[in-house]
C-alpha positions in Angstrom: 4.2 -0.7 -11.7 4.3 1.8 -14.6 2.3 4.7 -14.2 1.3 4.9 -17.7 -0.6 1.5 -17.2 -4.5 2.2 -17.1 -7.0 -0.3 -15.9 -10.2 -1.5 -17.5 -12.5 -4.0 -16.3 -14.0 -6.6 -18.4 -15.4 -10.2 -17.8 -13.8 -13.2 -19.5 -16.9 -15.4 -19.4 -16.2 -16.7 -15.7 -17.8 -15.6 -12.7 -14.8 -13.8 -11.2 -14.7 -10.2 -12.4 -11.2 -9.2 -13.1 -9.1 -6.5 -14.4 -7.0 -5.9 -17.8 -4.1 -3.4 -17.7 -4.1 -2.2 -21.1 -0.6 -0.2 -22.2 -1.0 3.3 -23.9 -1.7 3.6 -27.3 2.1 4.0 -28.0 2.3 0.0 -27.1 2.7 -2.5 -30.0 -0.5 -4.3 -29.3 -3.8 -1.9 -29.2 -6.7 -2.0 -26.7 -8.8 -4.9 -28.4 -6.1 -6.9 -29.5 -4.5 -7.4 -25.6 -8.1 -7.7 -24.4 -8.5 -10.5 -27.3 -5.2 -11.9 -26.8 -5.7 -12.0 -22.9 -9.6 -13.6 -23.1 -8.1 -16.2 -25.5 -5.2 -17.6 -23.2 -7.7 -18.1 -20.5 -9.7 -20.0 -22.4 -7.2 -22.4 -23.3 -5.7 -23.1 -19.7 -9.2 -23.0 -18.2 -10.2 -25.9 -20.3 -6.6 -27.5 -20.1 -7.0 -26.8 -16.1 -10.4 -28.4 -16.2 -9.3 -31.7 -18.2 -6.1 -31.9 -15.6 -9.0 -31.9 -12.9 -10.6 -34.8 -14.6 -8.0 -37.0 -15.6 -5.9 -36.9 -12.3 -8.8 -37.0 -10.6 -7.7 -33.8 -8.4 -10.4 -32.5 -5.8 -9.7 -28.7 -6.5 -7.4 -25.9 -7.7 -7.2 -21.6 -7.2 -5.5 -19.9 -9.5 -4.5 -16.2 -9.8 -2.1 -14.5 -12.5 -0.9 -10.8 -10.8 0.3 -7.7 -12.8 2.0 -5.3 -10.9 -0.4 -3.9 -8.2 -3.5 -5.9 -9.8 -4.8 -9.1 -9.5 -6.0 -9.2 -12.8 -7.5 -12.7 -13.6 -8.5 -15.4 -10.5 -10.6 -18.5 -10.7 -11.4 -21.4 -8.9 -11.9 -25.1 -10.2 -13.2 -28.1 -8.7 -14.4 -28.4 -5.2 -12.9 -27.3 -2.0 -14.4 -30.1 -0.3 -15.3 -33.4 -2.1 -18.4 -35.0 0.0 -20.0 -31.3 0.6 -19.4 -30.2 -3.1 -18.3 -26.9 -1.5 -16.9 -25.0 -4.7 -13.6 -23.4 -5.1 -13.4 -19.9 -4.5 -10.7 -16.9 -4.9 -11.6 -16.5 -0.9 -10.7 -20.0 -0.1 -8.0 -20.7 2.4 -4.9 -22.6 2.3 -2.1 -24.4 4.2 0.6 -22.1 2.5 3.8 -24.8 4.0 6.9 -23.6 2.9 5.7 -19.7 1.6 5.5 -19.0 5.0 9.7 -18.9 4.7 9.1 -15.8 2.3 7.4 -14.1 5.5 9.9 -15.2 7.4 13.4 -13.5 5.3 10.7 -10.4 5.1 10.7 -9.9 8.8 13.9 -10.4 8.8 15.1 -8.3 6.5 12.2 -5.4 7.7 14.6 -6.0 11.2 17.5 -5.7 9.5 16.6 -2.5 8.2 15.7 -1.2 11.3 19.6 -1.6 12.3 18.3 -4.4 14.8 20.0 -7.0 13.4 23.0 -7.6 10.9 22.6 -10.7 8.1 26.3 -12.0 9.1 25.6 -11.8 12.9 26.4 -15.2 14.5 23.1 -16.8 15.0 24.4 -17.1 19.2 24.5 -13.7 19.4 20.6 -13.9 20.0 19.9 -17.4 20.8 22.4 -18.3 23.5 21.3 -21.9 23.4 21.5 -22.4 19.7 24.2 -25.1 20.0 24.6 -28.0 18.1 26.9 -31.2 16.6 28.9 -29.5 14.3 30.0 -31.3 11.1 33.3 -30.0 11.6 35.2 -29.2 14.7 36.3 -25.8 13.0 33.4 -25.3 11.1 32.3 -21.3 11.1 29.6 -20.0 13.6 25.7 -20.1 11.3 24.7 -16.5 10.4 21.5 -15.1 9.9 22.0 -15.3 5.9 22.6 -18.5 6.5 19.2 -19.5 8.0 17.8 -17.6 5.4 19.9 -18.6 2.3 19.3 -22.6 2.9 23.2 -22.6 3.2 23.9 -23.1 7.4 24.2 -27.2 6.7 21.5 -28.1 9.1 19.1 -30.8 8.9 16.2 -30.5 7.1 13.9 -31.0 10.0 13.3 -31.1 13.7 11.3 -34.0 13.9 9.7 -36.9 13.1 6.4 -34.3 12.6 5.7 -34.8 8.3 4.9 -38.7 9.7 3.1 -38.6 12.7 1.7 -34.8 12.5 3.4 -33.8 15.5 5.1 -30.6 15.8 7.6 -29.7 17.9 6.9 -26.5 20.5 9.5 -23.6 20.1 10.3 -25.3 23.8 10.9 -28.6 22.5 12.7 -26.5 19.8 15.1 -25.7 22.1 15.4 -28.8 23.9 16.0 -30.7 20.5 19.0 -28.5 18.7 21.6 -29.9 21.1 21.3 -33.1 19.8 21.2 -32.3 16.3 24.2 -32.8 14.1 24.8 -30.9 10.9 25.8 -32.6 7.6 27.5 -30.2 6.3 29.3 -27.3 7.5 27.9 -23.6 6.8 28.6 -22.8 2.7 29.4 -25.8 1.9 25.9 -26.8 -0.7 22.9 -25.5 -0.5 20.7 -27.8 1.7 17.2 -27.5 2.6 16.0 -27.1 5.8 12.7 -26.2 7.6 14.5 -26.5 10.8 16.7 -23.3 9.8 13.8 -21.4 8.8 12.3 -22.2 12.7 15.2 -20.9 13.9 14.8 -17.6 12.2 12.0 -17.5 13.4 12.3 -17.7 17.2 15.0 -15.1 16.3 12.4 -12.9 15.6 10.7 -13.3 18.4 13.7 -12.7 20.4 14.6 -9.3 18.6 11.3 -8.0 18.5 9.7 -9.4 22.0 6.5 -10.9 20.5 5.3 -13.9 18.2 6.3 -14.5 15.0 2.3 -14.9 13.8 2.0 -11.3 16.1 5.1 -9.5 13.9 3.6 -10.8 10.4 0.1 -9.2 11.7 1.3 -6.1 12.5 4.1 -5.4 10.0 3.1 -7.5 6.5 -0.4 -8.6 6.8 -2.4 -5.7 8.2 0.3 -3.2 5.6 -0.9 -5.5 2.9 -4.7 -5.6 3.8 -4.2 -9.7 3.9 -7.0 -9.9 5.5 -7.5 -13.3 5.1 -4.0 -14.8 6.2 -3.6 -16.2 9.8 -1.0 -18.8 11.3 -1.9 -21.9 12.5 -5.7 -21.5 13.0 -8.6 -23.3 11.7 -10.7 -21.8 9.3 -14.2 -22.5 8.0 -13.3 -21.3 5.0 -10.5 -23.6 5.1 -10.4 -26.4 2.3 -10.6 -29.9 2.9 -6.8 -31.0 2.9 -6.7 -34.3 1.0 -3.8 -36.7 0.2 -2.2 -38.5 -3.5 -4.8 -40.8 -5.2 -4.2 -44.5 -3.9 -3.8 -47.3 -6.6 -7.8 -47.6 -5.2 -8.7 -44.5 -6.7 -9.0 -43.1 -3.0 -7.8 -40.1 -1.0 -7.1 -39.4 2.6 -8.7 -36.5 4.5 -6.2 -34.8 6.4 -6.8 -33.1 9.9 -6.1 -29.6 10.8 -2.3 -29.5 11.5 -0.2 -27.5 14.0 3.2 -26.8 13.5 3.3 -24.7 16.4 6.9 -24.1 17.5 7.8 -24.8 13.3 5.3 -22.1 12.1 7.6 -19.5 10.8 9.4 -22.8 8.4 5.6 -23.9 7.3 2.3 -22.7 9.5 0.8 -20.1 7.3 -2.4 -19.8 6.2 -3.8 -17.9 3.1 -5.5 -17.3 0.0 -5.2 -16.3 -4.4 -5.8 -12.5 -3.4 -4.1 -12.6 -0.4 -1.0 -13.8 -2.0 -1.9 -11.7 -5.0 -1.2 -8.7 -2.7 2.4 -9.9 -1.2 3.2 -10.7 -5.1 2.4 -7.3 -5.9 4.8 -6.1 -2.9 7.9 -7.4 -4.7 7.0 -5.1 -7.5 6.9 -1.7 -5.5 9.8 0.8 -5.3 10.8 3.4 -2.6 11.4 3.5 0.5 9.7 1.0 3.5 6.2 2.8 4.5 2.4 2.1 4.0 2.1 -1.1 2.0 5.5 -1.0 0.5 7.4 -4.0 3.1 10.5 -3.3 2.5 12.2 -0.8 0.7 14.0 -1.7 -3.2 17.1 -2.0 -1.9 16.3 -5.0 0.3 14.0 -6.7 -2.2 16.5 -6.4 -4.8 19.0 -8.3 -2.5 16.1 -10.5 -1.5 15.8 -11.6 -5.2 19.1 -12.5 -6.2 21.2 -15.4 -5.8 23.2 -15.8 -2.9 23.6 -19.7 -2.5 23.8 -21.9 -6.0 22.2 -25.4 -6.3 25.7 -28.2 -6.8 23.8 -28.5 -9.8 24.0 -24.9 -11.1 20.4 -25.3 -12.3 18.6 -23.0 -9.7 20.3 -20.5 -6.6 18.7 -19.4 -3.3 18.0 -15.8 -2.4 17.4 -15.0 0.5 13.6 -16.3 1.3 12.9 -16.7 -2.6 14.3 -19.5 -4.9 15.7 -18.1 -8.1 15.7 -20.1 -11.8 16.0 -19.8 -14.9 14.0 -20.8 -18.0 14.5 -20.7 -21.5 16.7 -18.0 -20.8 13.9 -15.8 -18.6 14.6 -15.4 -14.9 12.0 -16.4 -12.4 11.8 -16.1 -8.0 9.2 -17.7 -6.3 8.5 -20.7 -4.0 6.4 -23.7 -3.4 5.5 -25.2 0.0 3.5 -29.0 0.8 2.0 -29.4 3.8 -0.8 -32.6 4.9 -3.2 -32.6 2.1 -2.2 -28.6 0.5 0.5 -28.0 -2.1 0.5 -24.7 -3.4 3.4 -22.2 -6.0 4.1 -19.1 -6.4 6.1 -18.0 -9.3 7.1 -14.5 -10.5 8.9 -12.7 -13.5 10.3 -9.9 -11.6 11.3 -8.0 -14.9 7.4 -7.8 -16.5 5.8 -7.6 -13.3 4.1 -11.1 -13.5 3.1 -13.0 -10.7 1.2 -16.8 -10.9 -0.2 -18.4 -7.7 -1.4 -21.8 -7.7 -3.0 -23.5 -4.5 -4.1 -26.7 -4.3 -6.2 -28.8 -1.6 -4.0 -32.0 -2.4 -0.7 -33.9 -2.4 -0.1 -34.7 -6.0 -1.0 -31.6 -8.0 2.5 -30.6 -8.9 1.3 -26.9 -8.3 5.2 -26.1 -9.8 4.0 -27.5 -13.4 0.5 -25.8 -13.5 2.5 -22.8 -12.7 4.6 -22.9 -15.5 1.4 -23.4 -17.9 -0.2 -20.6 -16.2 2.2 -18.6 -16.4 3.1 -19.5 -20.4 -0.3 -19.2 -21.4 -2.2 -16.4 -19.4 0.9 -14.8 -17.9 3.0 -14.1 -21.1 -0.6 -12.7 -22.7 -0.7 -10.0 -20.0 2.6 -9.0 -19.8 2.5 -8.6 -23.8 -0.6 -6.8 -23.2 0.6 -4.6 -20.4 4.3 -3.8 -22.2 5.2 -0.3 -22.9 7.2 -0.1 -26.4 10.4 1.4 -25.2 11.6 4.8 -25.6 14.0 5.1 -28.4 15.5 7.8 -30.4 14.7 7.7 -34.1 17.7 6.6 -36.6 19.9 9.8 -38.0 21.4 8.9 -40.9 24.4 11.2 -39.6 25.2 8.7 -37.6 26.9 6.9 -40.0 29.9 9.0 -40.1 31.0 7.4 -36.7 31.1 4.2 -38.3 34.8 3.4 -39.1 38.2 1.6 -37.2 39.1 3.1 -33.2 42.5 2.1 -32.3 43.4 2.1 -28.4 46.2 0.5 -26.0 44.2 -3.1 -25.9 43.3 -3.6 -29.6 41.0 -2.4 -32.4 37.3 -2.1 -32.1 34.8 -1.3 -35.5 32.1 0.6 -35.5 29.3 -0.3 -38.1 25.9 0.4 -38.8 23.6 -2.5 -39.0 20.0 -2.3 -39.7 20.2 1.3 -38.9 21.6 1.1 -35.7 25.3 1.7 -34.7 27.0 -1.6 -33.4 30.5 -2.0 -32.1 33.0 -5.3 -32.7 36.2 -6.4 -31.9 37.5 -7.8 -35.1 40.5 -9.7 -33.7 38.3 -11.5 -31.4 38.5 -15.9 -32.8 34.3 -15.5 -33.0 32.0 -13.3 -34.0 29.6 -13.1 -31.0 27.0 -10.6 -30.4 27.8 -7.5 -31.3 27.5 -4.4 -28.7 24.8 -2.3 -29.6 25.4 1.7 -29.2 22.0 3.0 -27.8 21.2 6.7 -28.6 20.0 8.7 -25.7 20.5 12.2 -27.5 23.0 14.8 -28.4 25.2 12.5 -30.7 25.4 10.4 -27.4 25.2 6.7 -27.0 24.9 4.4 -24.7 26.5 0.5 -24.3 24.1 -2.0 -24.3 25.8 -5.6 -23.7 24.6 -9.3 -22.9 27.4 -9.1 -20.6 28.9 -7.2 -18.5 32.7 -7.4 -18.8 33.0 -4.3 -20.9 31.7 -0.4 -20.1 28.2 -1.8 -20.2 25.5 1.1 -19.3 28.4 3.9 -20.0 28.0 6.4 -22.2 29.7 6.5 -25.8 30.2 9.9 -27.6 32.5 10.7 -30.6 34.8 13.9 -31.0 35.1 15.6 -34.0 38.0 18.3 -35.1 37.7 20.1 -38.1 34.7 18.2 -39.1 35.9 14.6 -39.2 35.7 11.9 -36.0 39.1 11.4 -34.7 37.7 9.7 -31.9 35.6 7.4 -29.5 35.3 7.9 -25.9 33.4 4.8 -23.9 33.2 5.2 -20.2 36.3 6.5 -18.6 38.4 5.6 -22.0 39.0 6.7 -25.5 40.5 5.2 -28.8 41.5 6.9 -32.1 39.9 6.4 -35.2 42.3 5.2 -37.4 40.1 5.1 -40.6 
């Protein structure tokens, strides 16, 4: 998170006390407008949030809205258990399902750092008895990445355990994999499966010699202060799990579930400020130590795409899913377990975080996300913006403006709106021009949409007896030929 963010606390009418980051008086919004701007986002998803409650009939809902390091606004609607009228808190727990894969790729990756492990090491290397039915008779051995990356063409599960409730131990695990035939071979589409994700997990165990629910203690959750996370216990503070409405109007209560030898794929346990603090995690930078996991280097490879949907609409990283919406990229995940469905989405780029738990089946915690994260979310991350550094507008400048000639074609320099721009004029469309940053000097700076060009290099002119006679970008130059 920026260091020139400052905190303030201030109540938005509810009974959760939270915390604005308000940006330095160089930002484009002042003090009281963000504050004002903020108050008035949460107003309108709280009463959207509360009408959703009413009309779908939902039982309850925790949601949190994270700005780097800060939770900043967390509240809780409806009832955490229906027949007790126990209310929803920020400390209620929740079957997380599926986020308990992000833990997973974290350990793995924390291992990985370590030099204990490689991400294209054959799977076999540490589980001997990982064998099963191939879907080709030459297909490659499954790596790590490919556990973690939903790309190894295994089945989606072990079992028959999302019907009957029952688990597998890691020694049926074991027991089970032989008979198990893969679909597809590794790389082939990106497929789904919570049985890869249990094999990563008794990976871990294997490397490291103790539990997977001991490792995340020791080396996310007690680095974190997540105090409240746990795998695969009970919890008073639990909420009551229940299922989709029937056509009756009725819901079933779910049981406590184990998923015992599956845990690492879908057994954890947790809650809004819990999560709020492993959102915060993917924001830090530096080196691994104290409460930063992993160090940037391994988040940043944790956050891009490394497998691609068939349908080129979302990829994989490895632990996170990655999209993109209305041209802004967000990584997250969602999980569903008996009676919980819960999301996590985050705009890596503002440091913006959502987290949405829910205590049923039929919430579609991935769509209050999104309206979370468009209402409240985009209000903070205006609030919290710094207005960039720039370098004001010399109206010397404009003597660079004018025709380079190189090897591969012309390029112009013009000025537009006060800002130097370069085009290629022999190009069959316009497109977006290349804008020439300054950074100082009479230097510039490529800034491109893409990046097949010298994109980030530095531009500077030369001059000879007081007139430009040429552009250098990058590595190359051209002459000015008027």
């Amino acid at each position: 998170m920026s260091s020139s963010r400052t905190m303030l606390a201030c109540t938005f009418g509810m009974t959760f006390l939270s915390l604005l980051l308000i940006p330095p008086a160089s930002a484009q919004l002042t003090e009281a407008e963000s504050e004002s701007s903020v108050e008035a986002q949460i107003e309108l998803f709280s009463n959207w949030m509360e009408g959703q409650i009413e009309i779908r009939n939902l039982p309850g809902i925790v949601v949190g809205v994270i700005s780097g390091d800060d939770l900043v606004w967390a509240k809780g609607f409806g009832y955490a258990d229906l027949e007790s009228e126990r209310a929803m808190e920020t400390t209620t727990r929740f079957r997380m399902a599926s986020h308990s894969k992000l833990f997973t790729a974290t350990a793995i990756m924390q291992l990985r750092e370590q030099g204990k492990i490689r991400l294209d090491d054959p799977v076999t290397d540490y589980l001997p008895w990982f064998t099963y039915k191939m879907a080709a008779p030459d297909d490659p051995p499954i790596t790590i990445e490919h556990l973690l990356t939903h790309s190894s063409g295994l089945p989606r599960e072990a079992s028959s355990h999302w019907t009957d409730f029952d688990f597998p131990t890691e020694e049926e695990v074991r027991e089970l994999i032989g008979n198990r035939e893969a679909p597809f071979s590794p790389e082939v589409r990106w497929k789904y499966s919570n049985l890869a994700y249990t094999i990563a997990g008794l990976l871990i165990e294997e490397v490291t010699g103790v539990s997977w629910a001991r490792y995340l203690q020791q080396n996310i959750f007690d680095p974190l202060n997540m105090t409240a996370s746990s795998v695969d216990m009970p919890d008073p503070k639990m909420a009551t799990g229940y299922g989709r409405r029937m056509p009756d109007g009725s819901r079933q209560i779910f049981p406590f579930v184990d998923a015992r030898g599956m845990a690492a794929a879908t057994g954890l346990t947790s809650t809004v400020e819990d999560m709020a603090r492993f959102v915060s995690a993917q924001f830090r930078e530096g080196a691994r130590g104290e409460d930063r996991i992993l160090s940037t280097a391994s988040l940043r490879e944790m956050h891009r795409v490394r497998m691609m949907e068939t349908t080129w609409t979302r990829g994989q990283g490895i632990g996170f899913s990655v999209q993109r919406r209305d041209g802004t990229l967000y990584v997250g995940h969602g999980g569903g377990y008996p009676g919980y469905t819960t999301n996590t989405t985050i705009q890596l780029d503002s440091e913006i975080g959502v987290v949405v738990l829910t205590n049923t089946n039929d919430s579609n915690p991935a769509q209050i996300a999104q309206q979370l994260m468009a209402t409240v979310g985009v209000a903070i991350a205006e609030a919290t913006a710094e207005a960039p550094e720039t370098v004001s507008w010399d109206p010397a400048w404009e003597r660079f403006a004018g025709v380079y000639r190189s090897r591969g074609g012309e390029t112009r320099v013009l000025v537009l709106n006060e800002r130097l721009v370069s085009m290629n004029p022999w190009s069959s469309s316009i497109g977006e021009p290349t804008h020439l940053m300054p950074i100082g000097d009479g230097t510039f700076r490529m800034i491109a949409r893409t990046g097949g060009g010298a994109v980030g290099e530095i531009v500077r002119f030369i001059e000879e007896n007081g007139k430009v006679v040429r552009m250098i970008t990058g590595d190359s130059y051209s002459v000015r030929i008027r």
